[in-house]
C-alpha positions as CSV (number, residue, x, y, z in Angstrom):
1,X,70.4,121.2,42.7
2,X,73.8,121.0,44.8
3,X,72.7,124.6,46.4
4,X,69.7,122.7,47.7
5,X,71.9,120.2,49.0
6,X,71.7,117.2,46.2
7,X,74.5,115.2,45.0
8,X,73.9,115.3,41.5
9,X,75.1,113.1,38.6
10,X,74.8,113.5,34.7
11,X,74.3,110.5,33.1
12,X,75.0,110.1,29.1
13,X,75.3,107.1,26.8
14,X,76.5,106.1,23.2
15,X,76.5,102.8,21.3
16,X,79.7,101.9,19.9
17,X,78.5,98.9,18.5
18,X,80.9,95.7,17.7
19,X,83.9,97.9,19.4
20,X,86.1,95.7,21.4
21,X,87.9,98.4,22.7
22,X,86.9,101.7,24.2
23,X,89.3,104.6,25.3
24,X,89.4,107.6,26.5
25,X,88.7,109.8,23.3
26,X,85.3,107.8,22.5
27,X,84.0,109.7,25.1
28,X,82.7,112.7,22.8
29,X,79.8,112.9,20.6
30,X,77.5,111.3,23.6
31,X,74.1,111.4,24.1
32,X,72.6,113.2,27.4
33,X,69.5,111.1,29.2
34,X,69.2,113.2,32.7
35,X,70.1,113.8,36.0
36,X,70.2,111.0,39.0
37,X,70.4,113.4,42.5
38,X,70.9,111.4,45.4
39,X,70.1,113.7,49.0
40,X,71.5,112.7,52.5
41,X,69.4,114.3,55.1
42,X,71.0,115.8,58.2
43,X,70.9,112.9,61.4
44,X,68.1,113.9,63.4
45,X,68.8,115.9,66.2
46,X,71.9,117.2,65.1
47,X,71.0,120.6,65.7
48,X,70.8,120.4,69.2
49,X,74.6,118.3,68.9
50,X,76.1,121.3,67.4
51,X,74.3,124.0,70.3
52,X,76.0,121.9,72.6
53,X,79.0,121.6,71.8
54,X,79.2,125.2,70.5
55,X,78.5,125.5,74.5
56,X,81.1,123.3,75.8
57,X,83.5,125.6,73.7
58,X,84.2,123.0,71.0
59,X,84.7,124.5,67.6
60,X,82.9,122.0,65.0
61,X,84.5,121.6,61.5
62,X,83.7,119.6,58.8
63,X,86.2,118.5,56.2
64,X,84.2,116.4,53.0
65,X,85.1,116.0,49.0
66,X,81.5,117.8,48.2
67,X,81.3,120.4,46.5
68,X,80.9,123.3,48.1
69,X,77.7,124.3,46.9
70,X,76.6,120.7,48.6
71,X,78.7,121.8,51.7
72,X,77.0,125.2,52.5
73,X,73.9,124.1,52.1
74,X,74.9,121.0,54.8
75,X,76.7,123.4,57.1
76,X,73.0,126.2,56.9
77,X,70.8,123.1,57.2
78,X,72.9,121.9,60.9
79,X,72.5,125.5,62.2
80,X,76.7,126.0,62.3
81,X,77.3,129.7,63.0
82,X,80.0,129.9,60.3
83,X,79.0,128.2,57.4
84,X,82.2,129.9,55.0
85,X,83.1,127.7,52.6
86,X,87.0,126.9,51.6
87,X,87.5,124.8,49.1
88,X,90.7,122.5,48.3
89,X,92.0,124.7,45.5
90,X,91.8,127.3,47.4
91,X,93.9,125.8,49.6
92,X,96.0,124.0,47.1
93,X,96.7,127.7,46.2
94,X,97.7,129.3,49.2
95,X,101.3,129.2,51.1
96,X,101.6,127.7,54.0
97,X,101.8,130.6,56.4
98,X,99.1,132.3,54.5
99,X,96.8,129.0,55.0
100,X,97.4,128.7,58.9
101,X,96.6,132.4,59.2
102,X,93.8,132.0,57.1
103,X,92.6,128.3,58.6
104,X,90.6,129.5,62.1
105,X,88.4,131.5,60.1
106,X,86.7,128.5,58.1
107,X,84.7,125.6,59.6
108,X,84.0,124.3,56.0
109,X,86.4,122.6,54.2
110,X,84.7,121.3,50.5
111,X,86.3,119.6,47.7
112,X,89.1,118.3,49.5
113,X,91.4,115.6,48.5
114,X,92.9,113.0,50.4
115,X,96.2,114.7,51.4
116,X,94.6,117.7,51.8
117,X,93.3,117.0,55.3
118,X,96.1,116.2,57.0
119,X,97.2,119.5,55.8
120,X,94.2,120.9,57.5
121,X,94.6,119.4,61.1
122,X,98.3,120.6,61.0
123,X,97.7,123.7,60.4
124,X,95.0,124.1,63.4
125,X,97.3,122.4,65.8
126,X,99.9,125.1,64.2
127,X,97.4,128.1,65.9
128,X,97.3,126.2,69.3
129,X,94.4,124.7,69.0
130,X,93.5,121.1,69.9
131,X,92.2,119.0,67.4
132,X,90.3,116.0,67.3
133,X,89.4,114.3,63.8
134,X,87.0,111.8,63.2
135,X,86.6,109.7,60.1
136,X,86.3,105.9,59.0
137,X,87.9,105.8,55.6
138,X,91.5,104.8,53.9
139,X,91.9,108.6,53.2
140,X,91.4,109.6,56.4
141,X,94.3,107.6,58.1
142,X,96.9,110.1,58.0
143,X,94.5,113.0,59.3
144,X,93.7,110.4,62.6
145,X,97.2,109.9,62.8
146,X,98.2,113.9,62.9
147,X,95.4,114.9,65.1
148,X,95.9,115.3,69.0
149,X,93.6,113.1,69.3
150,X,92.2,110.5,66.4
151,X,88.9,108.6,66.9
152,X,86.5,106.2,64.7
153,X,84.1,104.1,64.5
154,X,83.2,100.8,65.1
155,X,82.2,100.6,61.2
156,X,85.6,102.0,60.0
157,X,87.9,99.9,57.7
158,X,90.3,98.5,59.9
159,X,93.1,100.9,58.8
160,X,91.4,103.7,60.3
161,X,90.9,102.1,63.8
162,X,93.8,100.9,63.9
163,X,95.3,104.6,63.6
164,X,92.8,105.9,65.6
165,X,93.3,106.4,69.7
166,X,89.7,105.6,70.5
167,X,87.0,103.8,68.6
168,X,83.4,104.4,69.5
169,X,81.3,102.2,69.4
170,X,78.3,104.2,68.4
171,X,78.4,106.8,64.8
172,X,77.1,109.6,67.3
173,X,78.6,112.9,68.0
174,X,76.4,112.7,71.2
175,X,79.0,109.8,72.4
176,X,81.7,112.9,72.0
177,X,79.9,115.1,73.8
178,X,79.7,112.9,76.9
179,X,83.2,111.7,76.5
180,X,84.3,115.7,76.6
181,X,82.3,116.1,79.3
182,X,84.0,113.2,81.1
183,X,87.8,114.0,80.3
184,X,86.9,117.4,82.0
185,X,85.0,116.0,85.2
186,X,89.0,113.2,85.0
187,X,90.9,116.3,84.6
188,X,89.0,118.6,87.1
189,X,89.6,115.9,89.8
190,X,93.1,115.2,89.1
191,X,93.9,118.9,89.9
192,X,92.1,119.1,92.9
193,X,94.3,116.2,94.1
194,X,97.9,118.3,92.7
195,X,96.4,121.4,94.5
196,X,95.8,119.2,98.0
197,X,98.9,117.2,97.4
198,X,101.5,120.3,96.5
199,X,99.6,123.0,99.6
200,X,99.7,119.7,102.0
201,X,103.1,118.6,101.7
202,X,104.5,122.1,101.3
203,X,102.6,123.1,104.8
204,X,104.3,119.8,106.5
205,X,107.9,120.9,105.1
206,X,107.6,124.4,106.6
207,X,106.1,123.1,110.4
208,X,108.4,120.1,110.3
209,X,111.7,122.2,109.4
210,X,110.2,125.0,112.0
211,X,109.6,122.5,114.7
212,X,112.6,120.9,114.5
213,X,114.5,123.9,115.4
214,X,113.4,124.8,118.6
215,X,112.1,121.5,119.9
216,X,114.4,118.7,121.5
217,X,112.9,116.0,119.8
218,X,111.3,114.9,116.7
219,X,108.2,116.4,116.0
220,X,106.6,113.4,113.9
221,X,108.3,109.9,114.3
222,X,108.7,108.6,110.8
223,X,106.3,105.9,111.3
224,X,103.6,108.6,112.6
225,X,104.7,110.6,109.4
226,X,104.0,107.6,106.8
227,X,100.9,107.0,108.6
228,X,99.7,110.4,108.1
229,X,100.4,110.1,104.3
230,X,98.1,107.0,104.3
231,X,95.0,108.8,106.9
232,X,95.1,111.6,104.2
233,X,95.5,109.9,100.9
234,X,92.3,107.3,102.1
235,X,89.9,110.1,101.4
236,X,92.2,111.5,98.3
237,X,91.4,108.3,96.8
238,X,87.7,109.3,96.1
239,X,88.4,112.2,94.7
240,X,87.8,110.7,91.0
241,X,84.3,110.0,92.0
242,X,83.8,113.8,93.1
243,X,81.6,116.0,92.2
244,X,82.7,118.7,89.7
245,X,81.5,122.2,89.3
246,X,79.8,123.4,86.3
247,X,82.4,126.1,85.4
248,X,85.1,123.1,84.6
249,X,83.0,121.3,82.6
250,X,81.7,124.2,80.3
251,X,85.1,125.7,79.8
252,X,88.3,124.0,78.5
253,X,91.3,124.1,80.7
254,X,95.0,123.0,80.3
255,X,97.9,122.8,82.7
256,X,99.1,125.8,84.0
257,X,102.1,125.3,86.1
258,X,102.5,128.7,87.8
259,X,99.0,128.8,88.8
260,X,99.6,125.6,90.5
261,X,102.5,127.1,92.0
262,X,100.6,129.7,93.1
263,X,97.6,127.6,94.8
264,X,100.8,125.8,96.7
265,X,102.6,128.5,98.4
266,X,99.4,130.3,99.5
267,X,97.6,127.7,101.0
268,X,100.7,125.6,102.0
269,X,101.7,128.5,103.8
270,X,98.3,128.9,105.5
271,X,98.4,125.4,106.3
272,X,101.7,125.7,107.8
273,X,100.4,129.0,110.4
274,X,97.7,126.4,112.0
275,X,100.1,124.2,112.6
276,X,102.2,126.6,114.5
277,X,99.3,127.7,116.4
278,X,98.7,124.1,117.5
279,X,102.3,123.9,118.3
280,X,101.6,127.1,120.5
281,X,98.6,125.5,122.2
282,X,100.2,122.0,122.8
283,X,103.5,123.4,124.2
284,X,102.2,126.3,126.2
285,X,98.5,125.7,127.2
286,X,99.1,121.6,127.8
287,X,102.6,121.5,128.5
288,X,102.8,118.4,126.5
289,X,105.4,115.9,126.8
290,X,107.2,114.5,123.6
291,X,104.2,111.6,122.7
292,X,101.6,113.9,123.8
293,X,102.9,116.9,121.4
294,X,103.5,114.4,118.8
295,X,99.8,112.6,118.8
296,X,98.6,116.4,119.6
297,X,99.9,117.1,116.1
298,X,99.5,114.4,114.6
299,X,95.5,114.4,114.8
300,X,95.4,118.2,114.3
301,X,97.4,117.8,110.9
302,X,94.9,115.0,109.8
303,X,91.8,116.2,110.7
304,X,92.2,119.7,109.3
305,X,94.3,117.8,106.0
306,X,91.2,116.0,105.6
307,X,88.6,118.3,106.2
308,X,90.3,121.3,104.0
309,X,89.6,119.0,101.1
310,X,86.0,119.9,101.0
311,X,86.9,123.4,101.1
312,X,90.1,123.6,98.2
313,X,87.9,121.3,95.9
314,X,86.1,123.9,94.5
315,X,86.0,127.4,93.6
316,X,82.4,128.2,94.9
317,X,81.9,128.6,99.1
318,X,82.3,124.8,100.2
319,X,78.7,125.1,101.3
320,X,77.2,125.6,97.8
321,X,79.3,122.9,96.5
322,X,78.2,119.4,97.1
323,X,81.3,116.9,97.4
324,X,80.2,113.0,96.5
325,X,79.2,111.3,99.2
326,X,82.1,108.7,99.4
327,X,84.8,112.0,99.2
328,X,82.5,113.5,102.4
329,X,82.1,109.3,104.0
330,X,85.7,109.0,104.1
331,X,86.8,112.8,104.9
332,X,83.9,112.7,108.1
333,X,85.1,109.0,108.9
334,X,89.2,109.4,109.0
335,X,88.9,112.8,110.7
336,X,86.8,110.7,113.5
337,X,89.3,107.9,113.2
338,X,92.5,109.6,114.3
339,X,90.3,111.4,117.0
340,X,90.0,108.2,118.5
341,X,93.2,106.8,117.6
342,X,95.0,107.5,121.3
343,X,92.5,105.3,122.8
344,X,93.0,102.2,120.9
345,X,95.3,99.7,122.5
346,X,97.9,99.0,120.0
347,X,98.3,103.2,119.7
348,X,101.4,102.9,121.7
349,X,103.2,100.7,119.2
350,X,102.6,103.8,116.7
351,X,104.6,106.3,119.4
352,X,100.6,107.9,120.6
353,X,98.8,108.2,123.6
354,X,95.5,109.5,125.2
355,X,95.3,113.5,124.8
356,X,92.8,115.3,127.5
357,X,89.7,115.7,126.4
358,X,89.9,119.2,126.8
359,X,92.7,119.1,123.8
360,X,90.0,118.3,121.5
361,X,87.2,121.5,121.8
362,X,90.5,123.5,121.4
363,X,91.1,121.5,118.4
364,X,87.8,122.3,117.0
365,X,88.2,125.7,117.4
366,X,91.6,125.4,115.5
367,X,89.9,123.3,112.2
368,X,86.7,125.7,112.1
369,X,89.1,128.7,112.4
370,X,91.4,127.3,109.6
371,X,88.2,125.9,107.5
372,X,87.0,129.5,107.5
373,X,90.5,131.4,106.9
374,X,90.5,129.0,104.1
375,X,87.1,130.0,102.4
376,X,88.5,133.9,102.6
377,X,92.2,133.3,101.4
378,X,90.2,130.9,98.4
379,X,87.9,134.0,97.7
380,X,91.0,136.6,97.9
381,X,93.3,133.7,95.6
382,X,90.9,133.7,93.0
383,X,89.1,136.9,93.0
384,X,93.5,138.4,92.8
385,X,94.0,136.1,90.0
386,X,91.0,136.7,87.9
387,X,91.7,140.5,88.4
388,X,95.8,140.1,87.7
């Protein structure tokens, strides 16, 4: 009956008549009545919760004091790929190095005691993994506590939510599934703002050290400097509302520093070349003076700042990947802004002044020319590292 998946209890009985005390060794000599089999049916749907989150590249693993008879049948019944059952005296009998060695292959863990699982998430965190454990009992307090990250439910004894990081508010794995989903779209968005943050501010260093060298003044006035920090954070600031591809979602990711390294010296260093060539173009096409170079650039460095976000955000061609529409409202409307900037009366208290017209087909050419170098140097960058 437990290989069909029924909790099964004996139940026996024997009259000890007038006996005012009973102990341990009357329990002998008792008469057998039958079988009570209680049988928890799998939640509906579940199925379907276990495909996808076999697809989101979340290994699911089920810890439970059944016995493992009970436990295989549960794990077949769910459709889990690897249904091999370990069972806590096994476990009780292996070493430590032998059970984290041996702990990936299992995704059933039956007949476990309390102290047990907290055994078990150490040992997966001691592989690399990241582990998430969810429970709502006493005994599962110290498992919560060890895991990376602990959750329960809304129905838990208090002990349990209190150890836990996050309480959800509905006994669904469903609600995991979304909140996965989530932390990935959160993280994918944070790194698009490191990788235009880092290449940006990298670029800036190299054409404001460069520019200082052979020019007799400064080429940004610190006020035009701290006001191109704010014009390019404005659309920066959307960025958690972005659109994300569906390669980040499906895969997990983690910080890797040297990649980000990478991503800043290439395309900091790109950025950095079409600034020259707009130094080029404003000192020996327009002869600019010192306010005319310095609005010149200052417009060029925030339009094509601005605009390059659409184009770094994602790993597809920026024409197959759709940004949100307030990251591609506030990109469109501060790259029109600054164009228009010059024109504005108080302009001259921020050190800017009316460019010719002329200045700004040139510096269209520039932004499509550095939009499109950008697409190929993305393509080469990832196409490099995925070969490497």
């Amino acid at each position: 009956m437990s290989s069909e998946g029924f909790r099964t209890l004996a139940v026996a009985y024997k009259d000890f008549g007038s006996a005012s005390v009973i102990n341990r060794d009357d329990e002998s000599q008792m008469i057998f009545t039958g079988f009570i089999s209680l049988f928890d049916p799998p939640k509906e749907g579940i199925k379907d919760t276990i495909f996808d989150l076999n697809n989101l590249e979340v290994e699911l693993k089920v810890i439970t004091g059944d016995n493992a008879l009970i436990a295989k049948n549960m794990a077949k019944k769910v459709g889990m790929n690897n249904n091999k059952v370990i069972t806590g005296n096994d476990i009780q009998n292996m070493s430590d190095a032998a059970f984290v060695h041996n702990v990936s292959k299992y995704n059933v863990f039956a007949e476990i005691e309390p102290n047990q699982k907290e055994r078990i998430i150490i040992a997966l965190k001691s592989t690399g993994k990241v582990v998430g454990y969810m429970g709502d009992g006493i005994n599962d307090v110290s498992a919560i506590h060890s895991a990376d990250v602990g959750l329960s439910v809304n129905t838990a004894v208090d002990v349990a939510k209190e150890a836990a990081d996050m309480v959800l508010l509905d006994k669904d794995l469903e609600v995991l599934i979304e909140g996965i989903k989530e932390g990935r779209r959160t993280f994918a968005n944070t790194q698009k703002y490191i990788f235009m943050a880092t290449s940006a501010n990298l670029g800036n260093m190299f054409s404001m050290a460069g520019a200082s060298i052979f020019l007799p003044f400064l080429p940004l006035l610190p006020k035009q400097v701290l006001l191109t920090n704010l014009m390019t954070d404005i659309p920066s600031m959307t960025l958690p509302s972005d659109n994300v591809d569906d390669e980040w979602i499906k895969h997990p990711r983690g910080w890797d520093l040297s990649f980000i390294k990478k991503f800043m010296i290439v395309f900091g260093i790109l950025s950095s070349v079409f600034d020259y060539i707009t130094f080029g173009v404003l000192i020996f096409l327009f002869k600019a003076s010192e306010v005319e170079f310095q609005t010149g650039w200052f417009i060029e460095s925030v339009v094509s700042a601005t605009l390059i976000v659409l184009v770094i955000r994602t790993r597809k061609s920026f024409t197959k990947s759709k940004p949100s529409k307030y990251l591609a409202f506030f990109s469109i409307s501060i790259a029109l802004f600054v164009m228009i900037l010059p024109y504005i009366p108080f302009a001259s208290i921020l050190g800017f002044k009316p460019v010719p017209p002329i200045f700004y087909l040139v510096l269209l050419s520039i932004v499509v020319f550095y939009i499109v170098s950008a697409e190929i140097t993305k393509r080469w960058f990832y196409k490099s590292l995925n070969s490497s």
